[in-house]
MARBA-3410 file (N, C-alpha, C, O; in Angstrom, 1 decimal):
169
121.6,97.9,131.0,120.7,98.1,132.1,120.5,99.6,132.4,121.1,100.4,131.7 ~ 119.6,100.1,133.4,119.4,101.2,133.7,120.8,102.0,134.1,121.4,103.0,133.6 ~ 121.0,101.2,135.2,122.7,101.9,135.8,123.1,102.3,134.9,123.3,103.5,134.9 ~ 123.5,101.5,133.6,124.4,101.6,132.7,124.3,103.3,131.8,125.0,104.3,131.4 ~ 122.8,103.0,131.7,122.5,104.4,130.8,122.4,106.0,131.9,122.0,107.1,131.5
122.8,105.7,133.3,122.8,106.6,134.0,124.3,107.4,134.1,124.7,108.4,134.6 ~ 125.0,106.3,133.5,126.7,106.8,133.5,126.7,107.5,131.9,127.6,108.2,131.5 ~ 125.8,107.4,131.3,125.6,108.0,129.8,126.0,109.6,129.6,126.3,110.3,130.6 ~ 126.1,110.2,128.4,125.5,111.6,128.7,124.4,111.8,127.5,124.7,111.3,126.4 ~ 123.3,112.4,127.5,122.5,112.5,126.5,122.5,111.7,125.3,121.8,110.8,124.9
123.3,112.4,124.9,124.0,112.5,123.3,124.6,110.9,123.1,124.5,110.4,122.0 ~ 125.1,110.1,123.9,125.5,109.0,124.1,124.1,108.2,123.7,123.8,107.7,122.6 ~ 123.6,108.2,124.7,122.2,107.4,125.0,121.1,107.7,123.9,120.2,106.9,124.2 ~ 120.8,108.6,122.6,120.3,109.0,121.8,120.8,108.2,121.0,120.1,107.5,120.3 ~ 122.6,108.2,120.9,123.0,107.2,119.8,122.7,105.7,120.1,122.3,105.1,119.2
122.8,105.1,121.3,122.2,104.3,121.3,120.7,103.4,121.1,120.2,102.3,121.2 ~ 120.4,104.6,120.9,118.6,104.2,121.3,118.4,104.3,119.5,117.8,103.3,119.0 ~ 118.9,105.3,118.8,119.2,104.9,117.2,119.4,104.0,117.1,118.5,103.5,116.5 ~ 120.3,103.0,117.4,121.0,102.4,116.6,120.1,100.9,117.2,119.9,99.9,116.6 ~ 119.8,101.1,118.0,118.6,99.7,119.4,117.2,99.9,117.5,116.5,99.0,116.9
117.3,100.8,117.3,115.6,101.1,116.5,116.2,100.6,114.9,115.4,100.3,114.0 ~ 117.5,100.6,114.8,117.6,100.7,113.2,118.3,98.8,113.1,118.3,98.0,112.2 ~ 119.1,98.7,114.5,118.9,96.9,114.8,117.8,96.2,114.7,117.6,95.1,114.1 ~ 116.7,97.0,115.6,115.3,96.2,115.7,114.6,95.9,114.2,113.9,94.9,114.1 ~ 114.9,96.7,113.3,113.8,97.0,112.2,114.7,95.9,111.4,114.1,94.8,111.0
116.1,96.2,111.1,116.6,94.8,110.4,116.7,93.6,111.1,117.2,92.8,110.3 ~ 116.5,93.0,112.2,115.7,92.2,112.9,114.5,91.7,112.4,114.4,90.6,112.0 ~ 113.4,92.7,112.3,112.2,92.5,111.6,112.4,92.0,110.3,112.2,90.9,110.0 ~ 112.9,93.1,109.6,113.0,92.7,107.6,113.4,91.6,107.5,112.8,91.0,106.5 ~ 114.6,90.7,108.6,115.0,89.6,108.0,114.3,88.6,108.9,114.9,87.5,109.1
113.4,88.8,109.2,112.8,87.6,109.5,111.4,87.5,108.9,110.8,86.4,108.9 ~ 111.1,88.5,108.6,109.9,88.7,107.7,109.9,88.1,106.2,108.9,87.5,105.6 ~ 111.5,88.3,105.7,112.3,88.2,104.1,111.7,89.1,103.7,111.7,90.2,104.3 ~ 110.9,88.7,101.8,110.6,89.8,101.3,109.3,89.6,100.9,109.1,89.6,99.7 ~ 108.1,89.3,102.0,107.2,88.9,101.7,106.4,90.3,101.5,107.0,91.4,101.6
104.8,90.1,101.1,104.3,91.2,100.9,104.5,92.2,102.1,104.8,93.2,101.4 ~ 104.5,92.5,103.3,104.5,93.1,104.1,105.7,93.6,105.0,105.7,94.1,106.1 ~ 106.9,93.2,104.1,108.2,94.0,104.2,108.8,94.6,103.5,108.9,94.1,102.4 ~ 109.5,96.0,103.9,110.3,96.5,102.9,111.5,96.1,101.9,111.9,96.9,101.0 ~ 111.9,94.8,102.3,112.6,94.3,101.6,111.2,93.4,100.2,111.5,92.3,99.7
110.4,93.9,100.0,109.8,93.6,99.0,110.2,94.7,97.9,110.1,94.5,96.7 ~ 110.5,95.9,98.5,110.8,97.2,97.5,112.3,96.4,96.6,112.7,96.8,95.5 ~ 112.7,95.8,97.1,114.1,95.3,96.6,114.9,96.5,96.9,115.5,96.8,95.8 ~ 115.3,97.2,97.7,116.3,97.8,98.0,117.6,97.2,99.2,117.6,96.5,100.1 ~ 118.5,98.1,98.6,119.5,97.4,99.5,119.4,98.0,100.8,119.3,99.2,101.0
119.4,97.0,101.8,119.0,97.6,103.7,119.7,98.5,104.0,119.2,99.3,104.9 ~ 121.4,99.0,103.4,121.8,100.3,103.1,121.2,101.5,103.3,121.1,102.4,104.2 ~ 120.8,101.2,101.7,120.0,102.8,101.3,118.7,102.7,101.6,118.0,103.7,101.4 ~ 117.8,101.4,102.3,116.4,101.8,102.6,116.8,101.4,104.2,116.6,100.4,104.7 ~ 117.4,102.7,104.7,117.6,102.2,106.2,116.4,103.6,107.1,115.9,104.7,106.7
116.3,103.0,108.0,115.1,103.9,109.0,115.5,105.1,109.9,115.1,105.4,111.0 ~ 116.5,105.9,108.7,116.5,107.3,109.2,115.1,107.6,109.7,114.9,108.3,110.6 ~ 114.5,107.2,109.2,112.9,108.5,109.1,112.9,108.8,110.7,113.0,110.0,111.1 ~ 112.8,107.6,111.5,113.2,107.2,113.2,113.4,109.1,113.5,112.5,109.8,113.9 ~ 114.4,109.5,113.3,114.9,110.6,113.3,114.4,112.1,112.9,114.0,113.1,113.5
114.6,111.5,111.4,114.1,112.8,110.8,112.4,113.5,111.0,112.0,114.6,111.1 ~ 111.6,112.0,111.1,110.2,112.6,111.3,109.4,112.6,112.5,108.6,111.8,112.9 ~ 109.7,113.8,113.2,109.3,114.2,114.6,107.9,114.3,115.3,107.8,114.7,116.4 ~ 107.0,114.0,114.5,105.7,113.8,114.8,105.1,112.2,114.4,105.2,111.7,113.3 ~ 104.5,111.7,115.8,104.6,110.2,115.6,103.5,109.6,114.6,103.7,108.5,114.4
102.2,110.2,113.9,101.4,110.4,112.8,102.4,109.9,111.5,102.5,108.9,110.8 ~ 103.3,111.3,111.5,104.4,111.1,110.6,104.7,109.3,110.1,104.5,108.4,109.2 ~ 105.6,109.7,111.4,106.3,108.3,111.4,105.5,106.9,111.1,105.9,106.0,110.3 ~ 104.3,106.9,111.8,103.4,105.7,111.8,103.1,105.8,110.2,103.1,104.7,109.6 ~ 102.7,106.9,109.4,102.5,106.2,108.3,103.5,106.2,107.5,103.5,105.3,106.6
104.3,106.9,107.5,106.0,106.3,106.6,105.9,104.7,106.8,106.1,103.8,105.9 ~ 105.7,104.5,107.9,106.3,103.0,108.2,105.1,102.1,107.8,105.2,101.1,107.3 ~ 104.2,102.5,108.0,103.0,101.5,107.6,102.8,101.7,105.6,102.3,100.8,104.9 ~ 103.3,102.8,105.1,103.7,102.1,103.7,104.7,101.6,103.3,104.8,101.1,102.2 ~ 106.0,101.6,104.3,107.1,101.2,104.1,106.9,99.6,104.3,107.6,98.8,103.8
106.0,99.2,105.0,105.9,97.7,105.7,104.3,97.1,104.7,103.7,96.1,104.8 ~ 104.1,98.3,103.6,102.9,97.4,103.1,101.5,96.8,103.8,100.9,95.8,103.6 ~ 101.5,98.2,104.8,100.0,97.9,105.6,99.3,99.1,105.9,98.7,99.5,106.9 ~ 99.5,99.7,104.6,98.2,101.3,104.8,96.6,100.2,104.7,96.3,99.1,104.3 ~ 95.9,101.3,105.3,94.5,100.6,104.9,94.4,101.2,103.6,94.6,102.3,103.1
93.7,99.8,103.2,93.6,99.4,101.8,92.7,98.1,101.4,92.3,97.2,102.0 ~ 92.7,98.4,100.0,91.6,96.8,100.3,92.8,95.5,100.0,92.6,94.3,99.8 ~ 93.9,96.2,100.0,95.2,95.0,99.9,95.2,94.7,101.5,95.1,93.5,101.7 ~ 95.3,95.4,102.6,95.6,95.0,103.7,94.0,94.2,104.0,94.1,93.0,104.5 ~ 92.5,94.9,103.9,91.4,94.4,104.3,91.3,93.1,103.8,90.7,92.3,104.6
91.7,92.6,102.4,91.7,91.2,101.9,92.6,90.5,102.4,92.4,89.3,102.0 ~ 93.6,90.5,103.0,94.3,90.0,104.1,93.5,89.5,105.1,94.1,88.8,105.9 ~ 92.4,89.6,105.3,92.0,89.6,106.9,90.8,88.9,106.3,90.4,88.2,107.2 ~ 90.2,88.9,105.6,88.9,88.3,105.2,89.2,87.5,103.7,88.4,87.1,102.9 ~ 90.6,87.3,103.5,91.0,85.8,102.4,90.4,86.2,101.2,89.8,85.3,100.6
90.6,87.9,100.5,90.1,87.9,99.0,91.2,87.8,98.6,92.3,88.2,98.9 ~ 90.4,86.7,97.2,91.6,86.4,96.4,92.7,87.7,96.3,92.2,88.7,96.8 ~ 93.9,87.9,95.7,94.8,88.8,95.8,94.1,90.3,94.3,94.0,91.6,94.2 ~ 94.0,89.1,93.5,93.5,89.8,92.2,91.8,90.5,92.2,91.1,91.1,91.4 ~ 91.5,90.2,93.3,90.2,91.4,93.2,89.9,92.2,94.5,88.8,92.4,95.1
91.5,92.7,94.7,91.5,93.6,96.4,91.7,94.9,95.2,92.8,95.4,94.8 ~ 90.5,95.4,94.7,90.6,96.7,93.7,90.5,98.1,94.9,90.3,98.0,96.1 ~ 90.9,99.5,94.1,90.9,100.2,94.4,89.3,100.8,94.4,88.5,100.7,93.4 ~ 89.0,101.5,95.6,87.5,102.1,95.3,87.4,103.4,94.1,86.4,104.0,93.8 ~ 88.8,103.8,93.5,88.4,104.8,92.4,87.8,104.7,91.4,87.4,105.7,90.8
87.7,103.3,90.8,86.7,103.1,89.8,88.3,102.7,88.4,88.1,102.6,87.2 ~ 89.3,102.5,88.9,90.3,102.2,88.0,90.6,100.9,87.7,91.3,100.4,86.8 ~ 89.8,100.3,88.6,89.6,98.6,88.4,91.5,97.8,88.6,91.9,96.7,88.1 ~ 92.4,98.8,89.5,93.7,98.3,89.7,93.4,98.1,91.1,92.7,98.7,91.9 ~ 94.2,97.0,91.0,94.8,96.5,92.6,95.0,97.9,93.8,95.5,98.9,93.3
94.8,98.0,95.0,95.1,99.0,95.5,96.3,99.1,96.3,96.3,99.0,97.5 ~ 97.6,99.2,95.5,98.9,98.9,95.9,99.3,99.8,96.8,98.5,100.7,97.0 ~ 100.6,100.1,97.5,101.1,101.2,97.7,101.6,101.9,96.5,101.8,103.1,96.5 ~ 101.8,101.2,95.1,102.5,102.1,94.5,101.2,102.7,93.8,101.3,104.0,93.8 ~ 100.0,102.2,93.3,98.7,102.7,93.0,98.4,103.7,93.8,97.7,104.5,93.1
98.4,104.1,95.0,98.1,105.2,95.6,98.9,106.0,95.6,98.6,107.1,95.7 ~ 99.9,105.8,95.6,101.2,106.6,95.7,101.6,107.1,94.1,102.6,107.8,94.1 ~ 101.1,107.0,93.2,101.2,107.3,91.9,99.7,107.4,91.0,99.5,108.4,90.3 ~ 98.9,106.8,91.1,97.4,106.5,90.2,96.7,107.1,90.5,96.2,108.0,89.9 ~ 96.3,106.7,92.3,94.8,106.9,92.5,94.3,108.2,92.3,94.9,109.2,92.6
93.1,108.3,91.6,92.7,109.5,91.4,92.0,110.2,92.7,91.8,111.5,92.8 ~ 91.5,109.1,93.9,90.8,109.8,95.1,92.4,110.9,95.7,92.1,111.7,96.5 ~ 93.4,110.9,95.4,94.6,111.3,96.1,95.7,112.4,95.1,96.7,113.1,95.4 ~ 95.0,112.3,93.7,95.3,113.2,92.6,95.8,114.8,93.2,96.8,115.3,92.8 ~ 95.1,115.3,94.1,95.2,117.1,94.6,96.8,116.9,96.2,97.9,117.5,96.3
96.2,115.7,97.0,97.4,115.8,97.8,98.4,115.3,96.9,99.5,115.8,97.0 ~ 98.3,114.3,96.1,99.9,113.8,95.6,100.5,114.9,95.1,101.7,115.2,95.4 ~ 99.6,115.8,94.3,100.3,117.1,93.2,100.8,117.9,94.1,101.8,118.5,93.7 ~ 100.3,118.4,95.7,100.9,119.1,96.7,101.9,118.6,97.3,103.0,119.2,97.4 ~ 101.8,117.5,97.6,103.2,116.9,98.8,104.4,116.0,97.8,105.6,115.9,98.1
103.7,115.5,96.5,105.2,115.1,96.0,104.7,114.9,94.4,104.8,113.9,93.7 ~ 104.1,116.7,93.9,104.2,116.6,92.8,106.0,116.9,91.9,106.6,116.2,91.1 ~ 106.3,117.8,92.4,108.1,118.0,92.1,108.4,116.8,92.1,108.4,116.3,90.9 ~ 108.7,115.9,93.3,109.7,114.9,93.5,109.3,114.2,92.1,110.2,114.0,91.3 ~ 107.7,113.6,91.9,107.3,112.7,91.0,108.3,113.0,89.5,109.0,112.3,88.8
108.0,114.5,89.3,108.4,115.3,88.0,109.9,115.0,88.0,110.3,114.9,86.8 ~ 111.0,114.9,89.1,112.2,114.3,88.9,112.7,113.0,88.6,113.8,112.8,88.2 ~ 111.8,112.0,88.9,112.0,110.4,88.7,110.5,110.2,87.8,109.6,109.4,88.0 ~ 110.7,111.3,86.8,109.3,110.8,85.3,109.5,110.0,84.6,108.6,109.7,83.8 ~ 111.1,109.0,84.4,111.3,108.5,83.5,111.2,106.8,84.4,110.9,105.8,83.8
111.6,106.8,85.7,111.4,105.9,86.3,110.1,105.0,86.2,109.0,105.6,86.1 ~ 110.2,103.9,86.3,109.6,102.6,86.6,108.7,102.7,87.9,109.2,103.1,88.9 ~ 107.5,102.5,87.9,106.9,103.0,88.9,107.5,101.9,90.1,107.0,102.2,91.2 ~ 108.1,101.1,90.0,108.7,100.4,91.5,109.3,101.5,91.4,109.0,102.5,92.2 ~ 110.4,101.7,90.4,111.5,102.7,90.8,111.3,104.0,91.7,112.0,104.6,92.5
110.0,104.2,90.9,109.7,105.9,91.7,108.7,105.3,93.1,108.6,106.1,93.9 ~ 108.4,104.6,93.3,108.0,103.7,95.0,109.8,103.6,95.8,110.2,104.3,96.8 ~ 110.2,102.9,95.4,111.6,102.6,96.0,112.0,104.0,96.4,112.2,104.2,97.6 ~ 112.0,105.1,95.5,112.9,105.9,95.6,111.8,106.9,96.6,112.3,107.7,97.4 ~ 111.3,106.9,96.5,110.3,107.6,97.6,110.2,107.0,99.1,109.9,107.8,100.0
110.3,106.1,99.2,110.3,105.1,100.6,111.5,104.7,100.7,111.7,103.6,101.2 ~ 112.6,105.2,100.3,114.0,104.7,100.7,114.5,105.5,101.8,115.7,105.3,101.9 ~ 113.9,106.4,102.9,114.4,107.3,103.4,115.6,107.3,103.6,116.3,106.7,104.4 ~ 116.2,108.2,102.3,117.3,108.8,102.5,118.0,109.9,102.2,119.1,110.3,101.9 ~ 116.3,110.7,102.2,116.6,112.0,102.2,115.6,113.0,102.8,114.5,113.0,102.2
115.6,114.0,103.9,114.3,114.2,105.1,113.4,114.7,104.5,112.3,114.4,104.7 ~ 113.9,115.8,103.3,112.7,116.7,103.0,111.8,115.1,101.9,110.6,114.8,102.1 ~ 112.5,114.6,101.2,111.5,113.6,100.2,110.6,112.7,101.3,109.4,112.3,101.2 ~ 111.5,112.4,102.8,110.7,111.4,103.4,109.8,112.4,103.9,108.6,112.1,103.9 ~ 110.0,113.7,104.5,109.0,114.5,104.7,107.5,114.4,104.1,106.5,114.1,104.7
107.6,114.8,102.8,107.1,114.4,102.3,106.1,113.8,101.8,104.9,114.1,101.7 ~ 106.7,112.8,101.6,105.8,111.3,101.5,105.3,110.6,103.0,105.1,109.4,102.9 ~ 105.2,110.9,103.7,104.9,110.9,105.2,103.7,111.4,105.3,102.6,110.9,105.6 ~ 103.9,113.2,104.7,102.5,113.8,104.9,101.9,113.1,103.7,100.8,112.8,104.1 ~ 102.0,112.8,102.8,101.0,112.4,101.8,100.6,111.2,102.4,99.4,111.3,102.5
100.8,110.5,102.7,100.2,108.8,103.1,99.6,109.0,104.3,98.9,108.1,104.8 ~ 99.9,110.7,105.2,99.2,111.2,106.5,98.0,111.3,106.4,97.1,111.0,107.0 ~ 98.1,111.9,105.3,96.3,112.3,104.8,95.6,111.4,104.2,94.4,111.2,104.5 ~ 96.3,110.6,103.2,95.8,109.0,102.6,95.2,108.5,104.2,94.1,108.8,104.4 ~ 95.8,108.0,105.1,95.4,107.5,106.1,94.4,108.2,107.0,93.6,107.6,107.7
94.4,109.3,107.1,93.1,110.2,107.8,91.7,110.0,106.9,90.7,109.4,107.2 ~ 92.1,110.6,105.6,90.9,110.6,105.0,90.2,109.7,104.9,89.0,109.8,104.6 ~ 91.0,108.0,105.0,90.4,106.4,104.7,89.4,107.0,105.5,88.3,107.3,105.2 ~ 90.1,107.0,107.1,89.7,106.8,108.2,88.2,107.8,109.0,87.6,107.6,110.0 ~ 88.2,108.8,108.0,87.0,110.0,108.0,85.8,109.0,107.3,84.6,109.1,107.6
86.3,108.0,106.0,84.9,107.0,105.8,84.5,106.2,106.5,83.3,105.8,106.4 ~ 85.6,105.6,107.6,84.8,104.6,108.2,83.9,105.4,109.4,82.9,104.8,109.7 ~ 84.2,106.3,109.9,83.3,107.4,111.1,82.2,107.9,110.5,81.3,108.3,111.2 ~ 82.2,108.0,109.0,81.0,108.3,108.4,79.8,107.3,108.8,78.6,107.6,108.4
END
């Protein structure tokens, strides 16, 4: 109750409001399972894909799109064919690559995204080169490390602006 968090001191009530946000989310995951639109589709253990980011990413931009590719709902024509019942196999990407427009396709392929990916997570990519492209998805959206989730935050920041500059066109 309120009373309760008024006997708090700061630092108290911070950990709790962590831990209320990182309850709530595995709340979600597990009632969700591992359907398209949860992170437990990445197959990681709720361990190591737990929702530091909560923390680490201080601007709510940030945050909203970490979590909207972490939950498998950037705009896309994977989320748009959701909503208007295209079959799953022809929600293509508009770059002309004739692939599905996955999170891991934007997050690794898309050529519209070629100049920010090589800025915001050309290094990281060049460390996990040998990885499986789930692998190097998992390991990018596992927040469990600030500067990678950093990162990959801003790249899907701008992924998500720039969609959003075609529809205002």
């Amino acid at each position: 109750s309120l009373d309760d968090f008024a006997l708090l001191s700061e630092k108290e009530v911070l950990v709790l409001l962590k831990q209320r946000l990182v309850d709530m989310e595995m709340q979600s995951l597990r009632s969700q399972g591992a359907g398209r639109c949860s992170p437990l589709r990445w197959e990681c253990s709720l361990q190591r894909f737990s929702a530091h980011y909560f923390s680490w990413l201080t601007l709510p931009q940030l945050r909203r799109a970490f979590m909207l590719a972490r939950f498998n709902v950037l705009p896309s024509a994977i989320l748009e064919g959701r909503f208007k019942k295209t079959p799953y196999h022809q929600r293509r990407c508009g770059c002309g690559s004739k692939d599905i427009e996955t999170v891991e396709h934007s997050l690794l392929y898309c050529s519209r995204f070629a100049d920010i990916r090589e800025v915001y997570l050309g290094p990281l990519l060049h460390d996990v080169a040998n990885y499986s492209d789930f692998s190097k998805a998992c390991y990018l959206l596992a927040s469990h490390d600030p500067a990678i989730t950093e990162a990959v935050a801003k790249f899907f920041n701008c992924l998500i602006i720039w969609k959003s500059s075609l529809k205002s066109v």
